[in-house]
Biopython code that builds the backbone (N, CA, C, O; Angstrom):
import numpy as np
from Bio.PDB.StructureBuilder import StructureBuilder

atoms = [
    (1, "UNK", "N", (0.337, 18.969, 26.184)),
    (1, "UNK", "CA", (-0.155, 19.656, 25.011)),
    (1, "UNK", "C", (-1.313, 20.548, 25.427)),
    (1, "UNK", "O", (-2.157, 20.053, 26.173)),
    (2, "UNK", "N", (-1.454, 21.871, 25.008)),
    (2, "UNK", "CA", (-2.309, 22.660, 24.923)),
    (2, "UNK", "C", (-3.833, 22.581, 24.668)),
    (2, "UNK", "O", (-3.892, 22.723, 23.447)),
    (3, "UNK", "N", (-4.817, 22.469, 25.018)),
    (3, "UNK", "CA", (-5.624, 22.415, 24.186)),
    (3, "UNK", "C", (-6.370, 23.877, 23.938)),
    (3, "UNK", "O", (-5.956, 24.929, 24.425)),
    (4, "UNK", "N", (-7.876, 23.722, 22.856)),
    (4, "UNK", "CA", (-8.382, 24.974, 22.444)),
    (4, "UNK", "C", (-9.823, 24.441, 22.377)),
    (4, "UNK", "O", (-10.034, 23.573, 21.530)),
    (5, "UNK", "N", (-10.963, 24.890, 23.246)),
    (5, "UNK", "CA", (-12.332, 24.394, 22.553)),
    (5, "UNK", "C", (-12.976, 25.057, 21.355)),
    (5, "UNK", "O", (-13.133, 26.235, 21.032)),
    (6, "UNK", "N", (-13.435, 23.384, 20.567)),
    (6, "UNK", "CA", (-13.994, 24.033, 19.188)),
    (6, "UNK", "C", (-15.468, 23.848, 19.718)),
    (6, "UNK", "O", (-15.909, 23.645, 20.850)),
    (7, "UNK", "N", (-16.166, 24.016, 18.284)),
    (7, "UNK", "CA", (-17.584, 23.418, 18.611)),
    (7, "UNK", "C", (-17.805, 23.158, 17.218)),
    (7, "UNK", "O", (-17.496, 23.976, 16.352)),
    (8, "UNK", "N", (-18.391, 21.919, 16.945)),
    (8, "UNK", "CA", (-18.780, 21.278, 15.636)),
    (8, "UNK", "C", (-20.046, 20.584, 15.843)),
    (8, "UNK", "O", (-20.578, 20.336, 16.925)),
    (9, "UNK", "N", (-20.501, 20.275, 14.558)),
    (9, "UNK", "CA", (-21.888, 20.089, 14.335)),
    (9, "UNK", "C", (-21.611, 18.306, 13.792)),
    (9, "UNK", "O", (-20.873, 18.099, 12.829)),
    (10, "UNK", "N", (-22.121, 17.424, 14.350)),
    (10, "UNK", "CA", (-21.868, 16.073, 13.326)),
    (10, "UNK", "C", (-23.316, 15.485, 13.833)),
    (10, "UNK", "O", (-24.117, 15.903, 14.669)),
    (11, "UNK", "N", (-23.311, 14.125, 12.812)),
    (11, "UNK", "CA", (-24.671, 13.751, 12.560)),
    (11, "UNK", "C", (-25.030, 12.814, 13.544)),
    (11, "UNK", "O", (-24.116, 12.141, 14.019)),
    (12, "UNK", "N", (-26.182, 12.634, 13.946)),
    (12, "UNK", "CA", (-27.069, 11.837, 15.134)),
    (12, "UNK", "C", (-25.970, 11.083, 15.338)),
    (12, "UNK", "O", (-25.053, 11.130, 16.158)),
    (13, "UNK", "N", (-26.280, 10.270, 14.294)),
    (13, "UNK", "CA", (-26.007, 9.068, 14.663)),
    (13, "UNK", "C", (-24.422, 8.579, 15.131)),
    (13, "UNK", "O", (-24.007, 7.551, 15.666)),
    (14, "UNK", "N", (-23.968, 9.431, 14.811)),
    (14, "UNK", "CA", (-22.000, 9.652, 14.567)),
    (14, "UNK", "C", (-22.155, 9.830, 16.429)),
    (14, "UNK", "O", (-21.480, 9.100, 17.155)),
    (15, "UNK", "N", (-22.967, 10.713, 16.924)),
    (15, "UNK", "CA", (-22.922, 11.113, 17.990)),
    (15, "UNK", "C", (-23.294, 9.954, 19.119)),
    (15, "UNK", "O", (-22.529, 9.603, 20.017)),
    (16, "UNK", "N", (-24.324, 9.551, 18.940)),
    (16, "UNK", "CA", (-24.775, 8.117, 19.430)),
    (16, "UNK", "C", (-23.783, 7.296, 18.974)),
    (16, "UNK", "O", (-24.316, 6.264, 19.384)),
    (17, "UNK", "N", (-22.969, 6.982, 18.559)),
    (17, "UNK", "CA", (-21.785, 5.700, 18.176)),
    (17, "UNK", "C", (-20.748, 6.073, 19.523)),
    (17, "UNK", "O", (-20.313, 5.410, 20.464)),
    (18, "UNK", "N", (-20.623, 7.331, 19.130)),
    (18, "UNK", "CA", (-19.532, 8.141, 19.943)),
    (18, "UNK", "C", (-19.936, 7.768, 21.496)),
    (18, "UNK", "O", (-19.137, 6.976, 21.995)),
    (19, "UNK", "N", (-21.017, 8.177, 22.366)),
    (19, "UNK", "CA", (-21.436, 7.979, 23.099)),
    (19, "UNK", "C", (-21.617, 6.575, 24.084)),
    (19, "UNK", "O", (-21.412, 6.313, 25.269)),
    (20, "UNK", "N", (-22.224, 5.692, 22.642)),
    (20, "UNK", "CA", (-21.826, 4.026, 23.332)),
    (20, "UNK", "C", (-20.734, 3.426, 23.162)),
    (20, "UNK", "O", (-20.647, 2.217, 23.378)),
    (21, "UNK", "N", (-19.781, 4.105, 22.777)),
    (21, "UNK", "CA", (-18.385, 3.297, 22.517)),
    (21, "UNK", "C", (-17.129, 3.750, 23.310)),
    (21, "UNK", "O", (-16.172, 3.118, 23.757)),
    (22, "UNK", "N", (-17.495, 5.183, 23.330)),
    (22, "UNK", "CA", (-15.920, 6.045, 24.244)),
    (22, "UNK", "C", (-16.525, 6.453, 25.002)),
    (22, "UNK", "O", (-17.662, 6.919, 24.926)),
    (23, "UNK", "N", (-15.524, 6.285, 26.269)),
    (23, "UNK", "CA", (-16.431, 6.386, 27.570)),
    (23, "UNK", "C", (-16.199, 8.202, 27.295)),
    (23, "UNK", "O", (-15.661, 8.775, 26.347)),
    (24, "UNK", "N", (-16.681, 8.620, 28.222)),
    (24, "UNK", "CA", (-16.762, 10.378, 28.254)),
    (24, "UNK", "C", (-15.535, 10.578, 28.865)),
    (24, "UNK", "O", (-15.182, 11.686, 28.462)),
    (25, "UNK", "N", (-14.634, 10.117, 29.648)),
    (25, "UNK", "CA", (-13.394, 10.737, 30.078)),
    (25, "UNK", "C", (-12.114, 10.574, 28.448)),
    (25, "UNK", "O", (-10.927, 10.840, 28.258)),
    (26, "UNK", "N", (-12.748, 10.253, 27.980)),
    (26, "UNK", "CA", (-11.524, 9.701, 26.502)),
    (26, "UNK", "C", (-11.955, 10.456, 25.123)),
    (26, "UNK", "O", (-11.132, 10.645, 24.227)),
    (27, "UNK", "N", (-13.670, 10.979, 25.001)),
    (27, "UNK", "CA", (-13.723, 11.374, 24.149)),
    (27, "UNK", "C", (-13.105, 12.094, 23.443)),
    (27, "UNK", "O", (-13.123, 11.959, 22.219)),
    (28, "UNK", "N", (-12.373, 13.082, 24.098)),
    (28, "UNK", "CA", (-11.572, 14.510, 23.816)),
    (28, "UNK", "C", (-10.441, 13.979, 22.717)),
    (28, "UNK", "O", (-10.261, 14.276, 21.536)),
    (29, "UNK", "N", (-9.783, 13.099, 23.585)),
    (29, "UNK", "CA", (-8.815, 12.604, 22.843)),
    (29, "UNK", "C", (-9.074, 11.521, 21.872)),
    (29, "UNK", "O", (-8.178, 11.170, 21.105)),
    (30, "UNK", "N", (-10.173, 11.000, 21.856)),
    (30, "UNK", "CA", (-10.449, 9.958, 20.668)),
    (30, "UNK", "C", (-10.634, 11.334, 19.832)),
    (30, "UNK", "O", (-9.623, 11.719, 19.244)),
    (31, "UNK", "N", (-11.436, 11.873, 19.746)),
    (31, "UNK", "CA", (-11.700, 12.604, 18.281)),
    (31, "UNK", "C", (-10.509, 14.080, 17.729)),
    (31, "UNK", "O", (-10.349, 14.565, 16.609)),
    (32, "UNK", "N", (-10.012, 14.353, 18.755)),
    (32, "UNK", "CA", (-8.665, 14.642, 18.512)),
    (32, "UNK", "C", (-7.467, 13.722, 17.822)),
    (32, "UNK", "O", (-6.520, 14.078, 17.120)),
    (33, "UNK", "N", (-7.864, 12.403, 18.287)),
    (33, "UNK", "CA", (-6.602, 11.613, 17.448)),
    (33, "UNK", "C", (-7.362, 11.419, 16.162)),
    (33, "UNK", "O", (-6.569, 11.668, 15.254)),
    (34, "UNK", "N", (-8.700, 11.043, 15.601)),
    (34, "UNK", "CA", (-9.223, 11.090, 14.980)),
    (34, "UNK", "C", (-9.202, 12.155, 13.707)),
    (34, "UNK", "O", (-9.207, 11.907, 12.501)),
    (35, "UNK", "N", (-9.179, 13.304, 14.334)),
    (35, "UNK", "CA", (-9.112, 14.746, 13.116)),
    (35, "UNK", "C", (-7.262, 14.655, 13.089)),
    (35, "UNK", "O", (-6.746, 14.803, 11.981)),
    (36, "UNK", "N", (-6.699, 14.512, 13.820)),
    (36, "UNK", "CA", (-5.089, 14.786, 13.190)),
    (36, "UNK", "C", (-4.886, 13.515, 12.335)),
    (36, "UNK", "O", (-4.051, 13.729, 11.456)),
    (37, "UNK", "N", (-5.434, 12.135, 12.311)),
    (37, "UNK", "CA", (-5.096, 11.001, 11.345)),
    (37, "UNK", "C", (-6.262, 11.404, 9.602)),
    (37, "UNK", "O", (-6.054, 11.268, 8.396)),
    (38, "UNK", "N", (-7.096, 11.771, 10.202)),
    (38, "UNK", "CA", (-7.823, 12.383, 8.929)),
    (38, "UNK", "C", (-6.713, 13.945, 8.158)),
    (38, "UNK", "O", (-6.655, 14.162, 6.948)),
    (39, "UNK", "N", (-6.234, 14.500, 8.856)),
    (39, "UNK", "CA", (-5.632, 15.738, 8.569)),
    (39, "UNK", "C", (-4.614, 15.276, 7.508)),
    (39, "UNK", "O", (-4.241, 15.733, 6.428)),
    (40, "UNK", "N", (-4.257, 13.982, 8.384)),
    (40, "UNK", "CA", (-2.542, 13.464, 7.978)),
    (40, "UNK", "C", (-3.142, 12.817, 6.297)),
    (40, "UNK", "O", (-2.447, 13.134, 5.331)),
    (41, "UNK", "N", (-4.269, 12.037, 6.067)),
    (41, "UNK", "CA", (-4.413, 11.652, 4.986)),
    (41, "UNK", "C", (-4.859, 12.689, 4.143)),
    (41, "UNK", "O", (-4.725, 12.466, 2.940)),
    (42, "UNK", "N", (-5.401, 13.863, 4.503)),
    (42, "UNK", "CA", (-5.482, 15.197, 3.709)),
    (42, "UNK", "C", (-4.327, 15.476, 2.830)),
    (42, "UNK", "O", (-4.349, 15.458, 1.600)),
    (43, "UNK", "N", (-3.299, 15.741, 3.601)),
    (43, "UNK", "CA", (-2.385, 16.374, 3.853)),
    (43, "UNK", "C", (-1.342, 15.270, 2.766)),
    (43, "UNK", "O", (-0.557, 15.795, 1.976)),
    (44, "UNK", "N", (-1.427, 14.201, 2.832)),
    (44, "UNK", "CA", (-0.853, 13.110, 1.950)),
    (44, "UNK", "C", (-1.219, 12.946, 0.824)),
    (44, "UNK", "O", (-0.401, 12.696, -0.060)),
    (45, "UNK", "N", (-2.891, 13.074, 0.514)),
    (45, "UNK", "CA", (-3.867, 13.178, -0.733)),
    (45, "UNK", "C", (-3.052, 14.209, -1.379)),
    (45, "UNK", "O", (-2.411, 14.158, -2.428)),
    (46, "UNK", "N", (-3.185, 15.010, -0.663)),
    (46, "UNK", "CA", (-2.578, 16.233, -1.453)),
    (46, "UNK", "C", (-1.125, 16.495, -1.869)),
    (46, "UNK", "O", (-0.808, 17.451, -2.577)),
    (47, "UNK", "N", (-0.395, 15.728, -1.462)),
    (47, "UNK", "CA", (0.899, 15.805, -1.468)),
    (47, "UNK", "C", (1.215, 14.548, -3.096)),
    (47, "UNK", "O", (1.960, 14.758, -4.053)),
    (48, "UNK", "N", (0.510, 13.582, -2.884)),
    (48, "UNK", "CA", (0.802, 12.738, -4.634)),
    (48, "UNK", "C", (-0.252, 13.552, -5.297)),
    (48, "UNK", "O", (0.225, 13.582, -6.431)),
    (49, "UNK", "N", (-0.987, 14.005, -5.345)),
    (49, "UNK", "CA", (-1.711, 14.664, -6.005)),
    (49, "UNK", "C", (-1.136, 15.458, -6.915)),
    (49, "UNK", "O", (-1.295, 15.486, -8.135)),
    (50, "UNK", "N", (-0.218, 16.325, -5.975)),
    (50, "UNK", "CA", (0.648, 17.203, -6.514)),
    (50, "UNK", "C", (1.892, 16.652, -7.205)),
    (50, "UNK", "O", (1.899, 16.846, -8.420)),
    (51, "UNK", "N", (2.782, 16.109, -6.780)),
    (51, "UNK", "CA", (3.614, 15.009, -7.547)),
    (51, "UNK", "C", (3.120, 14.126, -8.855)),
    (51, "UNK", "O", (3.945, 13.521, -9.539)),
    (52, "UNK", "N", (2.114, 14.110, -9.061)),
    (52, "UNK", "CA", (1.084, 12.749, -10.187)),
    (52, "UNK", "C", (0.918, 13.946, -10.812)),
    (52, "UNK", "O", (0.447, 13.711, -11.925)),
    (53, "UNK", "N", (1.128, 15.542, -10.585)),
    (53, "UNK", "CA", (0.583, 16.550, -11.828)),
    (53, "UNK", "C", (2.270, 16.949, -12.311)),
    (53, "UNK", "O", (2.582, 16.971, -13.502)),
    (54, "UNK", "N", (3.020, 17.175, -11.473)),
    (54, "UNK", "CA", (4.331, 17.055, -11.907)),
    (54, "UNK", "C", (4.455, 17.183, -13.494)),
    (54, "UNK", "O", (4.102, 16.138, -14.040)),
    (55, "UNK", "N", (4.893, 18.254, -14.448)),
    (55, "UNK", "CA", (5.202, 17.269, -16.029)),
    (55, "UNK", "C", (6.520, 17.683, -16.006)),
    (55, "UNK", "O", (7.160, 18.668, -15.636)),
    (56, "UNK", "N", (6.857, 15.835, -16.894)),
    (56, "UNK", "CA", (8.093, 15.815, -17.253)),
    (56, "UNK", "C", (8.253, 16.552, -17.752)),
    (56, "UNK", "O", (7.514, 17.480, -18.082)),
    (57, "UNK", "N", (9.943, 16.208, -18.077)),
    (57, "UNK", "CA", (10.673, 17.376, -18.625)),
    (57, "UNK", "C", (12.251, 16.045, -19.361)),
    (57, "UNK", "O", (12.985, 15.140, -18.964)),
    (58, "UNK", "N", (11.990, 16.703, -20.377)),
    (58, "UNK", "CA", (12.937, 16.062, -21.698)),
    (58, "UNK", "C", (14.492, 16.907, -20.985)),
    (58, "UNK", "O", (14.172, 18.057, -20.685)),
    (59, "UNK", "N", (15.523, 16.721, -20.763)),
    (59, "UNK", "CA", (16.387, 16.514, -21.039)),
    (59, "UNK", "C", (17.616, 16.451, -21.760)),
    (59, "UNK", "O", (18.815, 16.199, -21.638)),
    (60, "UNK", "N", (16.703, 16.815, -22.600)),
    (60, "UNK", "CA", (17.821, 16.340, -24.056)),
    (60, "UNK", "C", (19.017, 15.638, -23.823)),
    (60, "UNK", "O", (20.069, 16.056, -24.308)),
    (61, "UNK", "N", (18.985, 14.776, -23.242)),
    (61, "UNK", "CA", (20.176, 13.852, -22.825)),
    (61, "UNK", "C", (21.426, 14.100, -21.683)),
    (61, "UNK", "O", (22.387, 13.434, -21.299)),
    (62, "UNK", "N", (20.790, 15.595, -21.329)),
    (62, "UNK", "CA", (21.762, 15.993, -20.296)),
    (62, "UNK", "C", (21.887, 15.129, -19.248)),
    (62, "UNK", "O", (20.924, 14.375, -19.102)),
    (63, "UNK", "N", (22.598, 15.040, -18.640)),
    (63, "UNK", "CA", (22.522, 14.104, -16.743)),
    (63, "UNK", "C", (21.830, 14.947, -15.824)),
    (63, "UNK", "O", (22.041, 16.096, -16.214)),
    (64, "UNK", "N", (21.171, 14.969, -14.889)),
    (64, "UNK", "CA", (20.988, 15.755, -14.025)),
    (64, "UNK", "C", (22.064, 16.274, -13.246)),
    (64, "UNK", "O", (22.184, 17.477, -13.015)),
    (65, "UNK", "N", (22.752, 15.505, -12.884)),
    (65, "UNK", "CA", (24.354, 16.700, -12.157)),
    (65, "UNK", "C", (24.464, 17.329, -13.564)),
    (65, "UNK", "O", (24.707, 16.204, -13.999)),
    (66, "UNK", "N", (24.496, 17.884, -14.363)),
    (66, "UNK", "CA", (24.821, 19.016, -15.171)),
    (66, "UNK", "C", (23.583, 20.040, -15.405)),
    (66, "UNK", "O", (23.555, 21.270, -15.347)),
    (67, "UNK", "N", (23.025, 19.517, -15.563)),
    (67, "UNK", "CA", (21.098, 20.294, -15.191)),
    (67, "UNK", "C", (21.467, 21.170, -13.759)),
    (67, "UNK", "O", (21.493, 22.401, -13.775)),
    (68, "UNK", "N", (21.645, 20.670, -12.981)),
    (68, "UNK", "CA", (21.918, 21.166, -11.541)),
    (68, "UNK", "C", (22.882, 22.467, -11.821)),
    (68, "UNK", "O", (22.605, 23.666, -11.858)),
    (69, "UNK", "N", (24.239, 21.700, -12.021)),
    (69, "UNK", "CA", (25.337, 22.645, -12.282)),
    (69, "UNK", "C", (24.712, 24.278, -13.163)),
    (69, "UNK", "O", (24.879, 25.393, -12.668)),
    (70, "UNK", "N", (24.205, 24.094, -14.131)),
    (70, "UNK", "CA", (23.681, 25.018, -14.915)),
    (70, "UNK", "C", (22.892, 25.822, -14.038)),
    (70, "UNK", "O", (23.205, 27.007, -13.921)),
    (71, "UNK", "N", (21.827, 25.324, -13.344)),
    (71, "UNK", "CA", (20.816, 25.963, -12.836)),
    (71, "UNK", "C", (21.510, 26.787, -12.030)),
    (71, "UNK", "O", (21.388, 28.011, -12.004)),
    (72, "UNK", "N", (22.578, 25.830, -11.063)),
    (72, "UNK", "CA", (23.427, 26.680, -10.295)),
    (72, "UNK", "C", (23.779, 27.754, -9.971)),
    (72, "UNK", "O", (23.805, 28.538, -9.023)),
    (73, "UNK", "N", (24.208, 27.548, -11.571)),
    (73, "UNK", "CA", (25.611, 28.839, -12.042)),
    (73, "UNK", "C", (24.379, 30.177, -12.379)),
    (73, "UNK", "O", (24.212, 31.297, -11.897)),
    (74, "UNK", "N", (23.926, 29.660, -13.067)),
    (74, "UNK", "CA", (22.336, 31.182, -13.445)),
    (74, "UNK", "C", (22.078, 31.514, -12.120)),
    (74, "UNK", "O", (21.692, 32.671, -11.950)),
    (75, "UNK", "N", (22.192, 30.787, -11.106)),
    (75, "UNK", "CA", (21.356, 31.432, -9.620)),
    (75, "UNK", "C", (22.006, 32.060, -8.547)),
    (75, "UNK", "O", (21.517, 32.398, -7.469)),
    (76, "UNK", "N", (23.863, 32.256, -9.194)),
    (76, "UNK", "CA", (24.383, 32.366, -8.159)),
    (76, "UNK", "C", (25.435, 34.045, -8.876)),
    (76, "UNK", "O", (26.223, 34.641, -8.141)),
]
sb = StructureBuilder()
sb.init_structure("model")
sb.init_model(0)
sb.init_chain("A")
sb.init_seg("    ")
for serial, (resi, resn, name, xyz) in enumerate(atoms, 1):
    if name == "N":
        sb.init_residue(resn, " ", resi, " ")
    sb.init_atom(name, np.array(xyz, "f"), 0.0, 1.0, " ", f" {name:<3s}", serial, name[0])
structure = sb.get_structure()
């Protein structure tokens, strides 16, 4: 995999954790796996977020295979 250098700003103490815990040959990739598992719960937040705003929709008793069919036929 490719990489790209960033440069970011984080707080003391985040930095000092970082420091006594991951040795310096691993950091790169600890906080790289770190921002893509944060990305991924972004990225998920946002995804029911969007689904939970979803509004129903009445039906009027149709089935959905005929809902479909209709939409179909108008689109084609």
């Amino acid at each position: 995999m490719s990489a790209i250098k960033r440069s970011f700003s984080i707080p003391v103490d985040i930095s000092q954790a970082l420091d006594e815990v991951i040795p310096i040959q691993e950091r790169s990739a600890f906080v790289a796996h770190s921002h893509s598992e944060a990305l991924r719960k972004v990225k998920k937040d946002k995804l029911i977020e969007a689904i939970d705003n979803i509004e129903t929709w009445d039906s009027g008793g149709e089935s959905t295979v005929d809902i479909l069919r209709k939409i179909r036929m108008r689109n084609s």
